[in-house]
C-alpha positions as CSV (number, residue, x, y, z in Angstrom):
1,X,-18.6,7.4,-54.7
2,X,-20.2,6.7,-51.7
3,X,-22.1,3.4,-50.6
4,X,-25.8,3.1,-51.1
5,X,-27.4,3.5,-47.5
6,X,-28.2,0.2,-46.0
7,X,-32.3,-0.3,-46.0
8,X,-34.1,0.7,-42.7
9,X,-36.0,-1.9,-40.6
10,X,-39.4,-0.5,-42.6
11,X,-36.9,-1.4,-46.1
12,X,-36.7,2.3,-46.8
13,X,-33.0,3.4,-46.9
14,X,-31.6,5.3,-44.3
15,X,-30.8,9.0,-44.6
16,X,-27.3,9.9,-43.4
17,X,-28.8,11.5,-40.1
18,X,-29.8,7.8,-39.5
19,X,-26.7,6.5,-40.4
20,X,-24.7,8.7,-38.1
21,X,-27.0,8.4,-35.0
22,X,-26.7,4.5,-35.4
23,X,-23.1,4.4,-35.2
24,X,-22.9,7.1,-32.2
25,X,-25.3,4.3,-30.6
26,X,-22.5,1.7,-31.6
27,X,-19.7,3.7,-30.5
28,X,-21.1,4.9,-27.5
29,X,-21.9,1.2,-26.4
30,X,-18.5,0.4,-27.1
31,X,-17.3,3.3,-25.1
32,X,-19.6,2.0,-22.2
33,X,-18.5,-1.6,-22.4
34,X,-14.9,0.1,-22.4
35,X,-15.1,1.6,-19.0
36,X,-16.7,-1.1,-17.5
37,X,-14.0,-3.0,-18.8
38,X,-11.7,-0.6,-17.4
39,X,-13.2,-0.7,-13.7
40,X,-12.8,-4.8,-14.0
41,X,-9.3,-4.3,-14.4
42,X,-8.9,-2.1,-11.6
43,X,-10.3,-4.3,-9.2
44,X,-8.2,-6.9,-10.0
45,X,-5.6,-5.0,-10.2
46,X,-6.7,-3.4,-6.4
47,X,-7.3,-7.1,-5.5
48,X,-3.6,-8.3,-6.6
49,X,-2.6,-5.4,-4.8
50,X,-4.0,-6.2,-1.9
51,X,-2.5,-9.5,-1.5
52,X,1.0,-8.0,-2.3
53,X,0.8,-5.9,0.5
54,X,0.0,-8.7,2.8
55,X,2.5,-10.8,1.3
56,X,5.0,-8.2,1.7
57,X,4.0,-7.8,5.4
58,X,4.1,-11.3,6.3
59,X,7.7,-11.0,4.5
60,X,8.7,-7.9,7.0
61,X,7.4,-9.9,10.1
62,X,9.8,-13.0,9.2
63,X,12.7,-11.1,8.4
64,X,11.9,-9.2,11.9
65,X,12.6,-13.0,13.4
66,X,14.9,-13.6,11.1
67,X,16.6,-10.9,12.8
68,X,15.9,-11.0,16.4
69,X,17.4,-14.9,15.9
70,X,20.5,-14.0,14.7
71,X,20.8,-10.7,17.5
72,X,19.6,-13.7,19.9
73,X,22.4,-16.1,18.3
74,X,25.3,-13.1,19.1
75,X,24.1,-12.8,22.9
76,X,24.1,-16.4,23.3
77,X,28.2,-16.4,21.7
78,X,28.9,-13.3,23.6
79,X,27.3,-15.3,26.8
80,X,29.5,-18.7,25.4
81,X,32.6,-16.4,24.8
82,X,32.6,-14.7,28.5
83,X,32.2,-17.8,29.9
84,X,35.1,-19.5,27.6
85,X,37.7,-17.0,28.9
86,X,36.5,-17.3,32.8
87,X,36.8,-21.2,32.6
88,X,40.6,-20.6,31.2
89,X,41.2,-18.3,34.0
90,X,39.7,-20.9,37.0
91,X,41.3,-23.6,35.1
92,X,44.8,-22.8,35.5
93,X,47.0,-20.5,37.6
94,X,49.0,-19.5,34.9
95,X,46.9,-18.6,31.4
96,X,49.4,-20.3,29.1
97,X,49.5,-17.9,25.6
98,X,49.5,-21.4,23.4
99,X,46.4,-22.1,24.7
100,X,44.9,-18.9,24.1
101,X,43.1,-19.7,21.1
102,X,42.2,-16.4,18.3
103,X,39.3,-14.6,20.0
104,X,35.8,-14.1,18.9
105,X,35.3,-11.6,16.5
106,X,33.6,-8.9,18.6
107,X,32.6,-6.2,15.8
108,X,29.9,-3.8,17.1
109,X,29.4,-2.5,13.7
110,X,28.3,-5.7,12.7
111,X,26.0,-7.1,15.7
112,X,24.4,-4.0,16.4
113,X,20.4,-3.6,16.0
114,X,18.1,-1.6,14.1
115,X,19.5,1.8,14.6
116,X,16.0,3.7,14.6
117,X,14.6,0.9,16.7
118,X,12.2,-0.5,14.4
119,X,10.8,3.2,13.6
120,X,10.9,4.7,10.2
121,X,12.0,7.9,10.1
122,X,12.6,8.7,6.6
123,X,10.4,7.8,4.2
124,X,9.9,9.0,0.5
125,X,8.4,12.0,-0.2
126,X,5.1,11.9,-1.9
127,X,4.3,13.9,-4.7
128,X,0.6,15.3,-4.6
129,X,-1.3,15.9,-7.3
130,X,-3.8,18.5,-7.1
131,X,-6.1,16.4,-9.3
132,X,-5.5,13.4,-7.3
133,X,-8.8,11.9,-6.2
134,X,-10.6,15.1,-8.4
135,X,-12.5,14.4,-11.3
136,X,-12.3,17.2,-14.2
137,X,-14.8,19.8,-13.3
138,X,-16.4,19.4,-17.2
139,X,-16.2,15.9,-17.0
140,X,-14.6,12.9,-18.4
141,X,-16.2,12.5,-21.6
142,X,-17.7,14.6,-24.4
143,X,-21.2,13.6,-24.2
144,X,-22.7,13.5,-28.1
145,X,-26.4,11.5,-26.9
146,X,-26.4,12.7,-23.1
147,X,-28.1,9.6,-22.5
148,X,-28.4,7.3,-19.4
149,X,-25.0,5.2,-21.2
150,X,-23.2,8.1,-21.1
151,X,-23.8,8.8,-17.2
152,X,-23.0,5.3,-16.2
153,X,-19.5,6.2,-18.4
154,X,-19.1,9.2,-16.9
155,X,-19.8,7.5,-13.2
156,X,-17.5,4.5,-14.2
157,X,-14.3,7.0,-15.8
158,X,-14.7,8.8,-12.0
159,X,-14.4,5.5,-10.0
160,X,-11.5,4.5,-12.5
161,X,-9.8,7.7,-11.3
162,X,-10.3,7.2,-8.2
163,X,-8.9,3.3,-8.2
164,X,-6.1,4.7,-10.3
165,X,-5.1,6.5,-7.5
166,X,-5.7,4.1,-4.5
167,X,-3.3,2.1,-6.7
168,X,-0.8,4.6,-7.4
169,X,-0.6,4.9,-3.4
170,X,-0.6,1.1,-2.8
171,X,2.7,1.1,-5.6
172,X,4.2,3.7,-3.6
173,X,3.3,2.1,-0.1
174,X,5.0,-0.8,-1.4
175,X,8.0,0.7,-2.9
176,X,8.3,2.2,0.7
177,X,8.1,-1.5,2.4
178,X,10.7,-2.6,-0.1
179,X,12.8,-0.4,0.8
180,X,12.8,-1.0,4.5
181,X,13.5,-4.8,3.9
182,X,16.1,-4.5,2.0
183,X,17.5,-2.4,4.3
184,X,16.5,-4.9,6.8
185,X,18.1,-7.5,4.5
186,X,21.8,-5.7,4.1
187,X,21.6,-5.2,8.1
188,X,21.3,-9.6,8.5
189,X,24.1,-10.5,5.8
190,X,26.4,-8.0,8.0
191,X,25.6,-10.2,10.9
């Protein structure tokens, strides 16, 4: 058996054409405090994003001196090394094998530099989708009271999209960076 109908305002009880339209009005509230919700987190999610990627790049730029340290540190033994073996030479007519001491590892393999010189030429292949940046051409919500709430939900589920995307781009820009540092990475623990 169903409920008696609360009273209206005027102490009347509602009809159930009341009752419905009331809670549409709740719902679609709640579905427009939902969005906005919704675009709150994207921003900070944009925002944490954002300072990924710069942390990330100041990451690349240290492990770029990182780098050019320990290519600079090889030179400099290479330099020390040379210079070793021409002060045994002036020092003695005769190079004595004793004294020959075991020789600097000289592996190319290992002390060469960044074979594409510091340009990427292979990156990940992105997969485009057509809807990408494109809302639905009926829209993103059914609209029941076609009311100024549901515009602003139907404006705020499009600039979700959108975000969605910019941040589906930022994950795979970073993934990309990732990947070239640990690259980066495996090339300094050969050194």
């Amino acid at each position: 058996m169903p409920s008696a109908a609360p009273p209206a305002e005027n102490g009347a009880p509602r009809s159930e054409l009341e009752q419905l339209q009331l809670r549409a009005g709740q719902v679609t509230d709640e579905s427009l405090e939902s969005t906005r919700r919704m675009m709150q987190l994207c921003e900070e999610s944009k925002e944490a994003g954002i300072r990924t990627l710069v942390a990330l790049d100041d990451q690349g730029e240290q492990l770029d001196r990182i780098e050019e340290g320990m290519d600079q540190i090889n030179a400099d033994m290479r330099e020390a090394e040379k210079n070793l073996s021409g002060m045994e030479k002036c020092c003695g007519i005769c190079v004595l094998p004793c004294n020959k001491g075991a020789s600097f590892k000289e592996d190319d393999g290992t002390w060469k530099g960044n074979d594409d010189g510091k340009v990427v030429n292979n990156q990940p292949q992105r997969v485009m989708d057509e809807r990408n940046g494109i809302g639905p051409q009926a829209g993103y919500i059914g609209r029941i009271t076609n009311d100024a709430r549901e515009d602003e939900m139907e404006e705020n589920m499009g600039q979700v999209n959108t975000m969605i995307g910019n941040l589906r781009n930022m994950a795979l820009d970073m993934g990309s960076e990732l990947e070239n540092q640990n690259r980066q990475i495996d090339r300094i623990n050969r050194k």
